[in-house]
C-alpha positions as CSV (number, residue, x, y, z in Angstrom):
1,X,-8.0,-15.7,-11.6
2,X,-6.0,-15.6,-14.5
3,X,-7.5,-12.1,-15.8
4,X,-6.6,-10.7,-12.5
5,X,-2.3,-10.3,-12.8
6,X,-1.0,-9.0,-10.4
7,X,-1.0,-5.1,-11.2
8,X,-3.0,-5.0,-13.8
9,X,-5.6,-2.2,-14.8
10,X,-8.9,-3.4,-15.2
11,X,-12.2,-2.4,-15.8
12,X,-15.4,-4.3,-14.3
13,X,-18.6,-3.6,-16.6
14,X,-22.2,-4.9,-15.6
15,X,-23.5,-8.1,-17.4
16,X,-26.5,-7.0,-16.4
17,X,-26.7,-3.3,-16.7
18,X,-24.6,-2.9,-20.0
19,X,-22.7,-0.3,-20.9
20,X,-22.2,0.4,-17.1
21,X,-19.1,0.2,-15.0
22,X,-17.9,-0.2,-11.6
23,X,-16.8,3.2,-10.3
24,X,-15.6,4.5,-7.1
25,X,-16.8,7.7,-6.3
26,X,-15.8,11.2,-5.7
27,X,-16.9,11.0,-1.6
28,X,-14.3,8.6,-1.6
29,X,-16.8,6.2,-0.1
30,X,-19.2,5.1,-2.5
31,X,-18.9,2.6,-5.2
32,X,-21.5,2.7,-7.7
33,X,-22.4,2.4,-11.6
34,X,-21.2,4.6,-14.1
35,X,-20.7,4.9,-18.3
36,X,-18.0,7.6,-18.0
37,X,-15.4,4.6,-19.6
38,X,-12.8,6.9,-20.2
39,X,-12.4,7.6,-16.5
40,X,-9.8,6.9,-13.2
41,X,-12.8,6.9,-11.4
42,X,-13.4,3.3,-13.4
43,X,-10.1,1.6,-13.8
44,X,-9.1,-0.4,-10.9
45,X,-5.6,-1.9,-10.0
46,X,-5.5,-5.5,-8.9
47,X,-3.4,-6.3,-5.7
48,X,-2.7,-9.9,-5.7
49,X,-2.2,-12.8,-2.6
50,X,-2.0,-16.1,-1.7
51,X,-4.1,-17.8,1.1
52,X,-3.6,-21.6,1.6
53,X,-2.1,-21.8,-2.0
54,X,-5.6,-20.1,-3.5
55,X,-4.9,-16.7,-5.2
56,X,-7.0,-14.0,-4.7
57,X,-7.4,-10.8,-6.0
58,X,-8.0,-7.5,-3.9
59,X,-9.1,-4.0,-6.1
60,X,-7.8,-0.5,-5.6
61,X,-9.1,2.4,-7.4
62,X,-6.7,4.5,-9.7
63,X,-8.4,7.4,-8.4
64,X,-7.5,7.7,-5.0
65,X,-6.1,4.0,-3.8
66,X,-8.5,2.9,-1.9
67,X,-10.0,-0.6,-1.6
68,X,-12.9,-2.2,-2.4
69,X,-14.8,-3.7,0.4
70,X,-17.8,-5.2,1.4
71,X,-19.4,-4.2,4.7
72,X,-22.3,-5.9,6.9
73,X,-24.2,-2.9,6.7
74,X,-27.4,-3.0,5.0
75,X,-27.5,-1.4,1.3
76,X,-29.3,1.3,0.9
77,X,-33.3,1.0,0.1
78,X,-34.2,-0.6,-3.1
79,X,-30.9,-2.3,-3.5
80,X,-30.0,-6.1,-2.8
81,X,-28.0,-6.9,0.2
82,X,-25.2,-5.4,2.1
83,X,-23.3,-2.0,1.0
84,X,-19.9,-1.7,-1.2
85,X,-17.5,0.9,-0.1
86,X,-14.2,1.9,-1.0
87,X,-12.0,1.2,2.3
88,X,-8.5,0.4,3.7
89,X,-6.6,-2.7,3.9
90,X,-4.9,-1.9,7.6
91,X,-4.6,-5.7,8.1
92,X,-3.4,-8.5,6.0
93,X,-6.0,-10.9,7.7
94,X,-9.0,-8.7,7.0
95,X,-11.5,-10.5,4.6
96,X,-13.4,-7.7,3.5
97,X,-11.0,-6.7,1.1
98,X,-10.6,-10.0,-0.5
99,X,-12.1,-11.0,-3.6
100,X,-12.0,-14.3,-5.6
101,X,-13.1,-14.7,-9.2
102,X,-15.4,-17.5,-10.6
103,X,-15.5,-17.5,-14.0
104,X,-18.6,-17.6,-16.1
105,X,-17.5,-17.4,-19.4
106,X,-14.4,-17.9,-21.5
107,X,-15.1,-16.4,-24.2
108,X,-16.4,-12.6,-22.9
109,X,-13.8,-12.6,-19.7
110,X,-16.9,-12.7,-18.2
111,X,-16.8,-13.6,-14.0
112,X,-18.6,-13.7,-10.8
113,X,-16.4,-11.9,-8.3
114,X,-17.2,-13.1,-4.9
115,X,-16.4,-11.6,-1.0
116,X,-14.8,-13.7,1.9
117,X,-15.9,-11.2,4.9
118,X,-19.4,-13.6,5.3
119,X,-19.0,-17.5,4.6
120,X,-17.9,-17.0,1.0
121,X,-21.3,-16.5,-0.7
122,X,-21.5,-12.9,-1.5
123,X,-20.8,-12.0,-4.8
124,X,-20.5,-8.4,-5.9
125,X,-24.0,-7.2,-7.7
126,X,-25.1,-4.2,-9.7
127,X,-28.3,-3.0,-8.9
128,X,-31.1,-1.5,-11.2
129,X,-32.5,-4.0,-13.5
130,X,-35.7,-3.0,-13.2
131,X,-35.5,0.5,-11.9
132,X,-33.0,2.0,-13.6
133,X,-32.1,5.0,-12.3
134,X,-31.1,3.0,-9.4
135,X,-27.2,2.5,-10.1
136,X,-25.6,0.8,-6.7
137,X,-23.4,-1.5,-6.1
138,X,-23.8,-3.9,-3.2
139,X,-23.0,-7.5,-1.7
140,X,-26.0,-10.4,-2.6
141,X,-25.5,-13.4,0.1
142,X,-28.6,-15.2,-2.3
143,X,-27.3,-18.1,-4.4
144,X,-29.9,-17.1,-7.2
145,X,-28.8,-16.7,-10.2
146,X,-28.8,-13.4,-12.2
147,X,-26.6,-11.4,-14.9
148,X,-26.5,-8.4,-12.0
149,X,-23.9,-10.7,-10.5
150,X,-21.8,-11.2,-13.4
151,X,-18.8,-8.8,-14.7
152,X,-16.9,-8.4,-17.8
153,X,-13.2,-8.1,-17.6
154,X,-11.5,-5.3,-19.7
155,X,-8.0,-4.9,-19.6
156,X,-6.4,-1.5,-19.5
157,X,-3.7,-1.2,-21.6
158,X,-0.5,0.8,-19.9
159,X,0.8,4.6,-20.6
160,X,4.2,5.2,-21.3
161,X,4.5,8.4,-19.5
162,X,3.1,9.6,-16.5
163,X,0.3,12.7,-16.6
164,X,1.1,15.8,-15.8
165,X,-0.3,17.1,-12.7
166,X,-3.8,19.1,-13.5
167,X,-3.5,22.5,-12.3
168,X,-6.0,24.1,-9.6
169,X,-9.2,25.3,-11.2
170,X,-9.3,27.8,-8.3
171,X,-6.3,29.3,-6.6
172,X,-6.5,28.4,-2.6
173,X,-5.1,30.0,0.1
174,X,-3.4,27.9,2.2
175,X,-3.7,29.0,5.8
176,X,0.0,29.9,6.9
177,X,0.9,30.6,3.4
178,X,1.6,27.8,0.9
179,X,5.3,28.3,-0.7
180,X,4.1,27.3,-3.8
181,X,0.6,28.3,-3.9
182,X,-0.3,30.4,-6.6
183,X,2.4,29.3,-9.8
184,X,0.5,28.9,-12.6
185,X,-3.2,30.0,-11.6
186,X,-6.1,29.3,-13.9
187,X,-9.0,31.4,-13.7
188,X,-12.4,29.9,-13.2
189,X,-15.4,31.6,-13.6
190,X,-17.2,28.6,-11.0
191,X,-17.5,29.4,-7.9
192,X,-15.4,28.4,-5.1
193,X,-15.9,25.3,-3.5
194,X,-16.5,25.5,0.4
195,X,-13.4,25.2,2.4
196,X,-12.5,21.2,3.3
197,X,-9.9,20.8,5.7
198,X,-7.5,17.8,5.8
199,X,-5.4,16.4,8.0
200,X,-3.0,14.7,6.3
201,X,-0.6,12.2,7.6
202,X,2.4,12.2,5.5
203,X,6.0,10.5,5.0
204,X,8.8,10.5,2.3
205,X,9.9,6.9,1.4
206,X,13.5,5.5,1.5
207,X,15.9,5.7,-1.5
208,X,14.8,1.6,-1.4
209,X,11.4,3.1,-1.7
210,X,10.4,1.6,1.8
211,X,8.6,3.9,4.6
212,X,9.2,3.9,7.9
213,X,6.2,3.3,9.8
214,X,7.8,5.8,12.7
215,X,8.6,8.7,10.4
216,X,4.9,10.0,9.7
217,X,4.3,13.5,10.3
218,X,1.1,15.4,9.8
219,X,0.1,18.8,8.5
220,X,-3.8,20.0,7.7
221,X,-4.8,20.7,4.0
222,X,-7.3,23.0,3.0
223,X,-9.1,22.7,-0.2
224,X,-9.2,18.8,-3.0
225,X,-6.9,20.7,-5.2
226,X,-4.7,17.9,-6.4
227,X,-1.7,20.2,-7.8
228,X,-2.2,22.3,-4.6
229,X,-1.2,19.0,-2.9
230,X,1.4,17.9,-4.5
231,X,3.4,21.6,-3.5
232,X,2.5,21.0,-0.3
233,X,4.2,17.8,-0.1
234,X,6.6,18.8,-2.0
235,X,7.6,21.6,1.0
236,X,7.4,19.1,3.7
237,X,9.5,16.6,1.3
238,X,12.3,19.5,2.0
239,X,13.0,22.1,0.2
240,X,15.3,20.7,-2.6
241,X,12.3,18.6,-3.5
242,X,9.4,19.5,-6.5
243,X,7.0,18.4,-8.4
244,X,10.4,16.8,-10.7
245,X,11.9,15.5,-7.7
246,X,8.8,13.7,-6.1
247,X,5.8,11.4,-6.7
248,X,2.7,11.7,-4.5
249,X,0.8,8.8,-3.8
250,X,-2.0,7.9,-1.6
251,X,-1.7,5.0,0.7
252,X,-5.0,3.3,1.6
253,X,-4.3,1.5,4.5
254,X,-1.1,0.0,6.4
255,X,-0.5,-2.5,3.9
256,X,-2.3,-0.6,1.1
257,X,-0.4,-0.1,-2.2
258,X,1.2,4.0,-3.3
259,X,-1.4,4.8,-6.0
260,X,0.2,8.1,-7.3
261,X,-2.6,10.7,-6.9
262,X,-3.4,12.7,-10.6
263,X,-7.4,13.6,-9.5
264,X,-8.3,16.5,-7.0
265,X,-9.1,14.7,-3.8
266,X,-12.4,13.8,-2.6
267,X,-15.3,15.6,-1.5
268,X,-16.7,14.9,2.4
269,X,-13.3,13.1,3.5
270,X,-10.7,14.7,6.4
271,X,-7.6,12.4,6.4
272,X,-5.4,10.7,4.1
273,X,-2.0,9.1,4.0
274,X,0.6,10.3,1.3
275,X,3.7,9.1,0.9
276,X,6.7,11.0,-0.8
277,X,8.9,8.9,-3.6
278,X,11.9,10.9,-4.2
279,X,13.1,10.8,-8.1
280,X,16.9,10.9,-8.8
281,X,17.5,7.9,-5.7
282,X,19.8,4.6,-6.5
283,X,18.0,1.8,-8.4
284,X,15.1,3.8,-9.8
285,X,12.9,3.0,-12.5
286,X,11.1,4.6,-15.2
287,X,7.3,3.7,-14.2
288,X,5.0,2.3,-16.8
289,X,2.3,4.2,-17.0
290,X,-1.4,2.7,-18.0
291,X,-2.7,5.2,-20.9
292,X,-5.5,7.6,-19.3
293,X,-7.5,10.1,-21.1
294,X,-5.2,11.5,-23.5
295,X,-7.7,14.4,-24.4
296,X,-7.6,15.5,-20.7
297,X,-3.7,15.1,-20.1
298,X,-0.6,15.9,-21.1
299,X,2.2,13.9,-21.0
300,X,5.7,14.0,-19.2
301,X,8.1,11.1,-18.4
302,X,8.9,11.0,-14.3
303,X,11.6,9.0,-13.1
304,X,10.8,7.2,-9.4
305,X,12.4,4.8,-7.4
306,X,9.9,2.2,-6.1
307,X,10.4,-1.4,-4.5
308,X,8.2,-2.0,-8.2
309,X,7.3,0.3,-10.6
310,X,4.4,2.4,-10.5
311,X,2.1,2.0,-13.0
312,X,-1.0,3.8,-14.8
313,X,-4.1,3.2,-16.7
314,X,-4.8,4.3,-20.5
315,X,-8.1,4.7,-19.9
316,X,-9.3,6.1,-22.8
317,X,-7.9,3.2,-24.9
318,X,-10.9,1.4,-27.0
């Protein structure tokens, strides 16, 4: 378990399908395969515990925070076993989150990373080695041996700075009229994506960084526009608060961890929980920040107050 610290940015690329990498999908559902390296969508955080003195390691996406977790249902047809999904960790006895790491090899970082929601023997599998345009991920309860089992461990070096929030590529509407809505717009000669209406249950954390679990509110969200969002929250925060006064993170899950939210959101979902992390509060700290795509973002330093510091991926570190 030692190339799972706790925090850490990782990437998981297929043994078996090389070149290919664990990614968690825009649907917010899916996991699958993927080569885009340089990618949120492929650099997961690792959420350390302790059972009976055994560390494990659970896995939360830097896209939008969510978990990833193995289900009983079947996978789909021509894959092996039962489906991967990205899901919540609402309670800190739930196996399906949990994840334990066998290693294989010492000198690639290579390991076997295996489930606890089904007597311990499924291990996390890529799928396509002989039909190839078959990229799934899924759960294998087989004990037979095969490189489709087996991951290589990449470590994500950290950013410095925190992104910038990408600005809308199409300038919403929100229903009521959005304070903020509208600073900024970029033209786009795509075409609009069809409405998608959230409902968004929301909260602003503590100057300790804590949340009180009686203090969510809820408003409805039209639109994945990620900067869009964040002025949203930002309103609700109260209206001394912007996009310098607050961090936006996604919460996957009662005892999920704040993954601050830098990607429009995802298609096909209707809820999500977002907490509020006021800047400027007693105690902060300057978050780390593991180095994304630096071609796609600028850079901007954002000062949060956290029970730890956040932290982001440099994913397009070699």
């Amino acid at each position: 378990m030692e190339l799972f610290p706790d925090g850490a940015f990782v990437r998981l690329r297929s043994r078996g399908r090389d070149g290919m990498y664990l990614h968690a999908d825009e649907d917010g559902v899916g996991v699958s395969l993927s080569r885009e390296r340089a990618s949120l969508h492929v650099a997961w955080q690792v959420h350390r515990i302790v059972r009976g003195g055994v560390p494990f390691a659970l896995l939360h996406g830097a896209a939008y925070g969510r978990y990833l977790s193995a289900t009983l249902h079947p996978a789909p047809d021509g894959h092996a076993g039962r489906r991967v999904v990205q899901g919540t960790y609402d309670d800190q006895e739930q196996n399906t989150t949990v994840w334990f790491a066998v290693r294989i090899s010492t000198r690639d970082a290579e390991v076997a990373l295996q489930n606890h929601s089904r007597n311990g023997h499924g291990f996390l599998r890529a799928n396509g080695k002989h039909c190839r345009w078959r990229n799934g991920v899924s759960i294998d309860d087989h004990l037979n041996r095969t490189t489709m089992k087996h991951w290589i461990v990449e470590t994500i070096p950290l950013r410095t700075s925190a992104p910038l929030v990408p600005l809308a590529t199409v300038d919403p509407v929100q229903p009521g009229g959005g304070r903020f809505i509208g600073l900024f717009p970029r033209r786009s000669r795509s075409e609009p994506e069809p409405d998608q209406k959230w409902a968004i249950r929301f909260v602003v954390a503590d100057a300790d960084g804590n949340v009180n679990e009686q203090d969510w509110g809820t408003f409805q969200f039209h639109g994945r526009s990620v900067f869009s969002l964040w002025n949203e929250a930002a309103h609700y925060s109260g209206s001394l608060y912007f996009f310098d006064k607050i961090t936006v993170c996604a919460r996957a899950g009662r005892y999920g961890r704040l993954t601050p939210l830098f990607t429009d959101l995802p298609r096909g979902q209707e809820n999500m929980d977002i907490v509020a992390l006021p800047a400027g509060s007693a105690g902060e700290n300057i978050a780390v920040f593991p180095l994304l795509c630096a071609v796609h973002l600028l850079s901007a330093a954002i000062l949060m107050k956290t029970e730890a510091a956040l932290q982001y991926p440099e994913v397009d570190a070699p």
